[in-house]
Structures are given as structure tokens and as C-alpha cells.
RODO-396262 format. One record per residue (C-alpha): residue number from 1; residue in one letter; chain; x, y, z. Coordinates in Angstrom, 1 decimal, padded with zeros to 4 digits, always signed. Layout:
// RODO-396262
{node NUM A A {X Y Z}}
...
// end
This chain:
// RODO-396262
{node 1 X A {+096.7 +138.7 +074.3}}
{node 2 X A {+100.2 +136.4 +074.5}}
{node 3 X A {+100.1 +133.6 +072.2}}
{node 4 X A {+100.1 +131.1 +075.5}}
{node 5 X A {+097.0 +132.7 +076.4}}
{node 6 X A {+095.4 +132.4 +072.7}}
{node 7 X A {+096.7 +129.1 +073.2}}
{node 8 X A {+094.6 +127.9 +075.8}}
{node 9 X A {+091.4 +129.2 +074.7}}
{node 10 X A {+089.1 +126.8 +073.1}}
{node 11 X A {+088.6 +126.4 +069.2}}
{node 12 X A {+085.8 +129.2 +068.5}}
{node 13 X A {+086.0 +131.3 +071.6}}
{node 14 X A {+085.0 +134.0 +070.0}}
{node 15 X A {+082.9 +133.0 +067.3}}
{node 16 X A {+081.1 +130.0 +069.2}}
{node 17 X A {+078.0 +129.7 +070.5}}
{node 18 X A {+076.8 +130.7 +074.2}}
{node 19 X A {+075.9 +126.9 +074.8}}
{node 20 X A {+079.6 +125.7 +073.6}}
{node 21 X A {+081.2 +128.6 +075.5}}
{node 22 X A {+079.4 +127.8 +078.6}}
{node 23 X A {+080.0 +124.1 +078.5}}
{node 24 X A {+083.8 +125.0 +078.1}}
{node 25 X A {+083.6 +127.0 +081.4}}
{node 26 X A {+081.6 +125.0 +083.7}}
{node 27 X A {+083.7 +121.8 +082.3}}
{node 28 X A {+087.1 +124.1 +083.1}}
{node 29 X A {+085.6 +125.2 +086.2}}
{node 30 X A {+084.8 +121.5 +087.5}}
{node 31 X A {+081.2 +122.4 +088.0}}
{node 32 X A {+079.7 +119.0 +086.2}}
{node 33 X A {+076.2 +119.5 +087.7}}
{node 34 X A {+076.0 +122.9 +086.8}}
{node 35 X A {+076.5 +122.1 +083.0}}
{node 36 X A {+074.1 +118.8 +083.1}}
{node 37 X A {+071.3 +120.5 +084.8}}
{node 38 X A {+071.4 +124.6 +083.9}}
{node 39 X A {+068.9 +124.2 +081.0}}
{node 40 X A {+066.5 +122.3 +082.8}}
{node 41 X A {+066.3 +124.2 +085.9}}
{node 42 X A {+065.8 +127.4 +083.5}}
{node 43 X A {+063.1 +126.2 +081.8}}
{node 44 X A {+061.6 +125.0 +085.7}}
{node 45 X A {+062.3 +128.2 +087.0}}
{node 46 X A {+060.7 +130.4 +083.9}}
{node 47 X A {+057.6 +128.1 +084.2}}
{node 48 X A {+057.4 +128.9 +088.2}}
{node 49 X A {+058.4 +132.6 +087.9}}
{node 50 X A {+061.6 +132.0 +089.7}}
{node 51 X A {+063.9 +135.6 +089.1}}
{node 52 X A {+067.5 +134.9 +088.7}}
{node 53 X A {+069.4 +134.9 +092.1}}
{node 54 X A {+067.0 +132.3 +093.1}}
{node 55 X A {+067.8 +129.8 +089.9}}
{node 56 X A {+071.3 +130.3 +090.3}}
{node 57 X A {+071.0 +129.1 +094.1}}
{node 58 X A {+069.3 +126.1 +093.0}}
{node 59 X A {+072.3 +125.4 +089.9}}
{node 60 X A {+074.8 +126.1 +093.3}}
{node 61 X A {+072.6 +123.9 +095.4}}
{node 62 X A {+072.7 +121.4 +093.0}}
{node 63 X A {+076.1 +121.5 +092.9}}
{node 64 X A {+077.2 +121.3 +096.3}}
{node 65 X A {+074.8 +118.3 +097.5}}
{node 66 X A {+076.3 +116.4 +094.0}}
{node 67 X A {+079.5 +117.4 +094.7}}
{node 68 X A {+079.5 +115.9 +098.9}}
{node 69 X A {+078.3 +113.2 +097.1}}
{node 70 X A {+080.9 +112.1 +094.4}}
{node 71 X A {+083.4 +113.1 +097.9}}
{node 72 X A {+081.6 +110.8 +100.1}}
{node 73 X A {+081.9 +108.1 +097.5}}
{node 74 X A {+085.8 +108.6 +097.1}}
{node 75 X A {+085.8 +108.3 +100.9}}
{node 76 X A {+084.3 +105.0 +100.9}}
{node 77 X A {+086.8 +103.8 +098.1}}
{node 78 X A {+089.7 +104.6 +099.9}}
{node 79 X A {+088.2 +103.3 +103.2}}
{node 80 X A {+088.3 +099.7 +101.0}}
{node 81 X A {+085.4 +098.4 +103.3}}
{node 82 X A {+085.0 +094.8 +102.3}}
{node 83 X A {+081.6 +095.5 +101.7}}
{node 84 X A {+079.1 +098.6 +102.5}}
{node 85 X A {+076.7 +098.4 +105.2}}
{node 86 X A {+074.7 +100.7 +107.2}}
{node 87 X A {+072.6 +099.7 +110.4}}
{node 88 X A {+069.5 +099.7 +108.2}}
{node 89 X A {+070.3 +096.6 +107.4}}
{node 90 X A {+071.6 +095.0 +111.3}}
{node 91 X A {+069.1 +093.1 +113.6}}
{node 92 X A {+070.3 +095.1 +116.9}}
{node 93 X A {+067.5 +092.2 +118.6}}
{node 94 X A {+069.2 +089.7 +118.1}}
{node 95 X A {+072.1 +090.5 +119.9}}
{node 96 X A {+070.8 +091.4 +123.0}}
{node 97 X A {+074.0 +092.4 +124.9}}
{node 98 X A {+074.2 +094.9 +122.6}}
{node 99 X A {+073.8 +098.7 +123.9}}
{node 100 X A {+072.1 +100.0 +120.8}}
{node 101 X A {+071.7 +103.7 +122.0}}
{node 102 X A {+075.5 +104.0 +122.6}}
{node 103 X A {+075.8 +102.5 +119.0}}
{node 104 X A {+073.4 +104.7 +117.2}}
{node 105 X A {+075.5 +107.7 +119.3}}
{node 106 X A {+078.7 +106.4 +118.2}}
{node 107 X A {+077.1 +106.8 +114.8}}
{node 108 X A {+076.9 +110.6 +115.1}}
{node 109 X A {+080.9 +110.4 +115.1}}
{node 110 X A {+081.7 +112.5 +118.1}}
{node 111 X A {+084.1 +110.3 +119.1}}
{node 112 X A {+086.3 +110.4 +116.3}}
{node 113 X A {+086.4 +114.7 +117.0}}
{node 114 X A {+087.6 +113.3 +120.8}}
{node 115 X A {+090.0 +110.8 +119.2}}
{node 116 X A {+088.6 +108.0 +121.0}}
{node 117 X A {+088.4 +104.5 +120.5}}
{node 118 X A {+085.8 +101.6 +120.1}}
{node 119 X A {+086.4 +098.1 +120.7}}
{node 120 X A {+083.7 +095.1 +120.3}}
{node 121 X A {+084.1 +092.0 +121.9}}
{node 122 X A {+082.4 +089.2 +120.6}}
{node 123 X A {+082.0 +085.4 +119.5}}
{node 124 X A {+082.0 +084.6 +115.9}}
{node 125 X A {+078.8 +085.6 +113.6}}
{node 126 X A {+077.4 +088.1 +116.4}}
{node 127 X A {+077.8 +091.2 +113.5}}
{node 128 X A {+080.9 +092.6 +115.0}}
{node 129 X A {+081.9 +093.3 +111.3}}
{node 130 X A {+078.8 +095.0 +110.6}}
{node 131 X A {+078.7 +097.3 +113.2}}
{node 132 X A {+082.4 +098.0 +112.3}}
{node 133 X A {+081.4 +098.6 +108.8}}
{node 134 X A {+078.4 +100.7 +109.4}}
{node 135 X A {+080.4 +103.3 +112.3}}
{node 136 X A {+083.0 +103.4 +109.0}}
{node 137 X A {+080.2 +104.5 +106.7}}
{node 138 X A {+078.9 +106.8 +109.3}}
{node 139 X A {+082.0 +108.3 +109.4}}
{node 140 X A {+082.8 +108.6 +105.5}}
{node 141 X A {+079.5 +110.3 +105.1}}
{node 142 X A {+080.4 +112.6 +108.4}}
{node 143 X A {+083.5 +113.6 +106.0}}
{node 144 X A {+086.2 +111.7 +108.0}}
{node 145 X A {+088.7 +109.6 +105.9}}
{node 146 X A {+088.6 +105.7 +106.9}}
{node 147 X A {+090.8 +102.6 +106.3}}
{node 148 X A {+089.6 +099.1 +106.9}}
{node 149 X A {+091.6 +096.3 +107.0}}
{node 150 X A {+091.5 +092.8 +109.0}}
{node 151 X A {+094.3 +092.5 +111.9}}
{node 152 X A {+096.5 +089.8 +109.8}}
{node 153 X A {+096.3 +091.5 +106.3}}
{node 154 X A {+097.2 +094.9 +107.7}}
{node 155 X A {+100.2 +092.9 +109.4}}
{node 156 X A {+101.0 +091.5 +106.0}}
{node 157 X A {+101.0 +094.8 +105.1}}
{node 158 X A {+103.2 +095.9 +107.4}}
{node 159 X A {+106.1 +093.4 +107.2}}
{node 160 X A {+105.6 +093.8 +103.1}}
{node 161 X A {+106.1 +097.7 +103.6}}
{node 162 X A {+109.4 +097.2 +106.1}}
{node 163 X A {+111.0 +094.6 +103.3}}
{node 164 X A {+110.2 +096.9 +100.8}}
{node 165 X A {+111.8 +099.7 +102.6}}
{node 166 X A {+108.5 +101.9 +102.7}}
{node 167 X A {+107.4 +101.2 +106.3}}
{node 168 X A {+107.5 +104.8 +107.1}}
{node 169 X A {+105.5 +105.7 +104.1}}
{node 170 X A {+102.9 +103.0 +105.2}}
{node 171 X A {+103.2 +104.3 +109.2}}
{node 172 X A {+102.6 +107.9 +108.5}}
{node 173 X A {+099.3 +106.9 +106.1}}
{node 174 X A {+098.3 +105.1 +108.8}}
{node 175 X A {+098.4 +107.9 +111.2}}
{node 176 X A {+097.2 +110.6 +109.3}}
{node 177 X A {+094.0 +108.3 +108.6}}
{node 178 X A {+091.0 +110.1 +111.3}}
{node 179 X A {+089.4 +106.5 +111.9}}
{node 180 X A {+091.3 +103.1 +111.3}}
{node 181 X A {+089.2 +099.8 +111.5}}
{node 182 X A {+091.0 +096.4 +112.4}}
{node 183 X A {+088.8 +093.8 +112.4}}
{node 184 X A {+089.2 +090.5 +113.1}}
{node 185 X A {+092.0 +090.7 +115.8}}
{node 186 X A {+092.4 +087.5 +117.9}}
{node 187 X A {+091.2 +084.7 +114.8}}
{node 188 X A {+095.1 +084.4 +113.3}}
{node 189 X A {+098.0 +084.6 +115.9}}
{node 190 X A {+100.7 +086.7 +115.0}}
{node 191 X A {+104.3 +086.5 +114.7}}
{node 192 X A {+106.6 +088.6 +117.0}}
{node 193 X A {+107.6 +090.8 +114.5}}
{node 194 X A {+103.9 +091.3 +113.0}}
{node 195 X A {+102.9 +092.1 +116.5}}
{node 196 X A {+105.5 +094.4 +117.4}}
{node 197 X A {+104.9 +096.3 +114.2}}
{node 198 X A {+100.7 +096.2 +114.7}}
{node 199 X A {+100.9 +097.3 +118.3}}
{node 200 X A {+103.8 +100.0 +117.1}}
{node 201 X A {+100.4 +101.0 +114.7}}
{node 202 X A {+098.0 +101.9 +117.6}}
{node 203 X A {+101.1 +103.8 +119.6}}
{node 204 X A {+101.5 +106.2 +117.1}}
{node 205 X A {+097.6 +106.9 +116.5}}
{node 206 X A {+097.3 +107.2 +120.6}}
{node 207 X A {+095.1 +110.3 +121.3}}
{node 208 X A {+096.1 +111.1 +117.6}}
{node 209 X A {+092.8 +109.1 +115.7}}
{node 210 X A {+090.6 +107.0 +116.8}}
{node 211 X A {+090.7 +103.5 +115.9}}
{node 212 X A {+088.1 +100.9 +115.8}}
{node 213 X A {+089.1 +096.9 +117.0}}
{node 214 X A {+086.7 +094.1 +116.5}}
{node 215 X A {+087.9 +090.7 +118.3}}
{node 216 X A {+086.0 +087.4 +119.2}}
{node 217 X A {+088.6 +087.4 +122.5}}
{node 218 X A {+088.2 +088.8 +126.1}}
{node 219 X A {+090.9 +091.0 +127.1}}
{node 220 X A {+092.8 +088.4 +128.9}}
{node 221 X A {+093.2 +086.2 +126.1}}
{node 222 X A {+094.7 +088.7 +123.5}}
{node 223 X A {+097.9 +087.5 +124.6}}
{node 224 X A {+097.6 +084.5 +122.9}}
{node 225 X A {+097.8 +086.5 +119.4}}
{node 226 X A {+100.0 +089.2 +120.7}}
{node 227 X A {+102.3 +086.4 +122.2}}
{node 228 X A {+103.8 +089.0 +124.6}}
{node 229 X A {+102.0 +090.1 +127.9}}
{node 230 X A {+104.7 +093.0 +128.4}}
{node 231 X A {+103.0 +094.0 +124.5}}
{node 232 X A {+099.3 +093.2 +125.3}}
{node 233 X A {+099.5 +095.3 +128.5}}
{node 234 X A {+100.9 +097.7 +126.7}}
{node 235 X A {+098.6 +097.7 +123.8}}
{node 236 X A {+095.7 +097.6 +126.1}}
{node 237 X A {+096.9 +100.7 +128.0}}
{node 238 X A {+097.0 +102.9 +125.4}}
{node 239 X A {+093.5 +101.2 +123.2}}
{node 240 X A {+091.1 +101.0 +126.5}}
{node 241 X A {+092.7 +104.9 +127.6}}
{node 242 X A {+089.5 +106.6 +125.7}}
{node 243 X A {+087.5 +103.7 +124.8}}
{node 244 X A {+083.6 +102.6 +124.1}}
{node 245 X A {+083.4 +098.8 +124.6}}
{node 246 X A {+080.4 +097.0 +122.6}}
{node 247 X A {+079.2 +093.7 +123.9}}
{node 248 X A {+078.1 +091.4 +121.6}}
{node 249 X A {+078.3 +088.1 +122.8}}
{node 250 X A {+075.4 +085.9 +121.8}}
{node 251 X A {+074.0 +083.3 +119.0}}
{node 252 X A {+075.5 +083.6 +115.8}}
{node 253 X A {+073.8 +086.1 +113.9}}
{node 254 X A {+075.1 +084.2 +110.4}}
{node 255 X A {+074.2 +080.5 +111.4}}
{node 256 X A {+070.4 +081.7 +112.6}}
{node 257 X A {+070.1 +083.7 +109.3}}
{node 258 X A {+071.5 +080.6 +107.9}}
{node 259 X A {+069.1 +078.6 +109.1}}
{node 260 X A {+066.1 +080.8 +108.4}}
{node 261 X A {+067.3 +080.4 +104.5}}
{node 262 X A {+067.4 +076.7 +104.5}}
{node 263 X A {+064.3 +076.6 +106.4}}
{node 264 X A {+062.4 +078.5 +104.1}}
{node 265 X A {+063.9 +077.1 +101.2}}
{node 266 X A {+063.0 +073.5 +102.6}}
{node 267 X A {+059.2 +075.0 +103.3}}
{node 268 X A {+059.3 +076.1 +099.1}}
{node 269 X A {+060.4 +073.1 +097.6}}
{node 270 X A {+057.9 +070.7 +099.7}}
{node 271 X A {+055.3 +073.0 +098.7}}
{node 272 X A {+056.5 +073.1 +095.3}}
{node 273 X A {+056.3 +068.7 +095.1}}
{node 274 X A {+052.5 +068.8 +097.0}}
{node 275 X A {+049.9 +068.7 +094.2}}
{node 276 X A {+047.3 +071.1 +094.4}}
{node 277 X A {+044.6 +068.0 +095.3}}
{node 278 X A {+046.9 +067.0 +098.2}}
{node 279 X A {+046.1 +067.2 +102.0}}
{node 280 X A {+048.1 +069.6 +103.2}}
{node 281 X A {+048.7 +067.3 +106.8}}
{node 282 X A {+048.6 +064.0 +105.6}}
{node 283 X A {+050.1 +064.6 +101.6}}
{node 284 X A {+047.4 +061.8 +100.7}}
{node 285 X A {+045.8 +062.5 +097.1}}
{node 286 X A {+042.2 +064.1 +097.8}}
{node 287 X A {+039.7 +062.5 +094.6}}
// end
């Protein structure tokens, strides 16, 4: 044995016990599930019977579903969603315009295989964000890498990148990404440049990735951010080519969720200042 290889072997290799040797393996081997739950999964599969093949498929099984797991959370670090949310949580009735079956098939992530887009169109607070957020979860867990980023930070972004001179860099990250979220497009106008350099974004992803736009304005209007029709045409062309448009155009889903809060906090606290003798109509002390 060379002296690099006696080198790398742990203190007591030879002389150690099998517990020490075997947590230096599985630890070297990147198998951290394996290691944390070997001993109890013996003892289980002693107790039931269970001959050896079968216990080490349920170590390997182990293993696997932990490891998909600690992946899908990296995913959804490096998406840097705002915040995580799933359509558990989203009230598709109270957005009516909504086309909840096409959502919950958008969900299955077929469209990011066919490199097509999705774009919803909505007034403030109708959970355009949400539903963004949720399709990017989907997606993470469907084990497709995601970035998120508003329309004027990833602008910032940009022009930061070109005056650092690692626009390129930034460009190429941007393309290689299988689904890019920009939400918020059409709430901050943008300067020539920052336009230029967003639409020059969705060119190079163009039947390459699928990307993901949330806006509260109609088509017509985007020129009023883009500040270009020859640029919103163009950006439109290439964004509406393969493209699932969500309508969600309604009541604010934030103000009504708002006012259900106050409402029932407003309900608690007059309850909480009626005494217990009180008429509950009139408020009038009952002897």
C-alpha cells in the first residue's frame, strides 16, 4: 500500500470497530440516510423477518426519496422565490376568470418539456404572484431548475451585470435556466436600455425555456413600460409564439382577505368588551 493511500485511510482502519468503519464509508460515500437509519431499520427488519436483500432496499429506498428531497430543496433556493407557495393554499373561486383545469395541467409541467410559455394577465391583488409561485414549485419538485425575479429587479440586474462587465455571464445563466419567472412586468416603466436588455432576455430563451410573465397590463398597453412599439411587437412575437394565457381579472384577492381580517378582528374585540350579562342586540346590562 503507497503511503498516499495509507494516508487517506481513517485513524483505526484496521483495528476499529465495524460501527466506526461503516460510518467512515457511508459518510465518504455521501450516503447520510443510510448511516442515520441502518441500525434501526435492522432491528425493524429482524423483528418482521425481513432477509437481507429486502432491508437493504429499504436503507436504498430511504436514501433516494431523502436524497430527491435535500435536491428539491436546493432547487427551490436557487429559484429565490420570494416566498413558497403551492395551490393548497390559493382560492381559485375567487377569481372566477380563472381556468383552473388548465392551471392544475400547467402544474404537471408539460409545458416546460415543450418550452412553452405562460403569461397572466391581471389587475393588482387577483394572485397572479401566487399562481406564479406555485407553477415554480411545481416545477422545482418536477426536477426543473427555476429563477424568479420581478421585471425591474431582474433589469437592475441586468444593467449592474453590463457595468460590471459580466453581462454575458448573467445572459447565459439566464438561458440555461429550464423555467424563468418575471413577475410583476408593467408596475415600474423601464428605461430604454433596461428594456432593450430584458426583451434581449426572452430572445435568447425563444423555444429554448419556457418562461413565465405575470403583468397587471393588457397586451396593448405594454408599450407604455417597454417604451418602444417596434420592441413590444417584437417581444410579444416571440412570448405569445407557444403560450398559455391565464385570466385573472377580478376583485382583489388581498383587499377582500384584508377585509375578512379586520372584520373578524372587529367581531373579537366587541365580543371581548360585551359582558357576559349583556344583551347580545341591544348591549343593555341584563340584572
Amino acid at each position: 500500500m503507497t503511503g498516499a493511500a495509507k494516508e487517506s485511510m481513517p485513524a483505526g482502519t484496521t483495528a476499529g470497530t465495524p460501527q466506526i468503519l461503516l460510518a467512515h464509508h457511508l459518510k465518504h460515500l455521501k450516503l447520510p440516510t443510510v448511516l442515520r437509519e441502518y441500525d434501526k431499520v435492522a432491528r425493524e427488519c429482524a423483528r418482521d423477518g425481513v432477509d437481507h436483500p429486502r432491508y437493504l432496499l429499504r436503507l436504498v429506498e430511504l436514501e433516494l426519496i431523502d436524497r430527491e428531497r435535500r435536491m428539491v430543496e436546493r432547487r427551490i433556493r436557487a429559484a429565490r422565490f420570494p416566498a413558497v407557495k403551492s395551490f393548497d393554499t390559493f382560492d381559485f373561486t375567487a377569481i372566477p376568470s380563472l381556468n383552473k383545469m388548465l392551471v392544475l395541467e400547467l402544474a404537471r409541467c408539460g409545458y416546460i418539456l415543450r418550452r412553452e410559455n405562460i403569461i397572466a394577465l391581471g389587475n393588482s391583488g387577483t394572485g397572479k404572484t401566487h399562481v406564479a409561485l406555485a407553477l415554480g414549485l411545481a416545477a422545482c419538485q418536477k426536477g426543473f431548475s427555476v429563477a424568479f425575479a420581478t421585471a425591474a429587479s431582474l433589469v437592475n440586474q441586468l444593467l449592474e451585470a453590463r457595468d460590471e462587465k459580466r453581462l454575458l455571464r448573467l445572459q447565459r445563466e439566464l438561458q440555461a435556466v429550464k423555467l424563468l419567472i418575471v413577475d410583476e412586468l408593467g408596475y415600474v416603466p423601464l428605461s430604454p436600455t433596461g428594456a432593450e436588455l430584458l426583451f434581449e432576455v426572452f430572445s435568447q430563451r425563444y423555444e429554448r425555456g419556457s418562461t413565465i410573465v405575470t403583468s397587471n397590463l393588457p397586451f396593448e398597453d405594454w408599450t407604455s413600460v417597454l417604451g418602444s412599439e417596434r420592441l413590444t411587437g417584437a417581444l410579444l412575437d416571440r412570448l405569445t409564439h407557444h403560450v398559455s394565457i391565464l385570466a385573472m381579472n377580478g376583485d382583489s384577492y388581498r383587499l377582500r382577505q384584508s377585509a375578512g381580517r379586520r372584520r373578524a378582528t372587529a367581531a373579537a374585540e366587541q365580543n371581548q368588551a360585551t359582558p357576559d350579562n349583556a344583551d347580545p342586540e341591544t348591549g343593555e346590562i341584563i340584572p
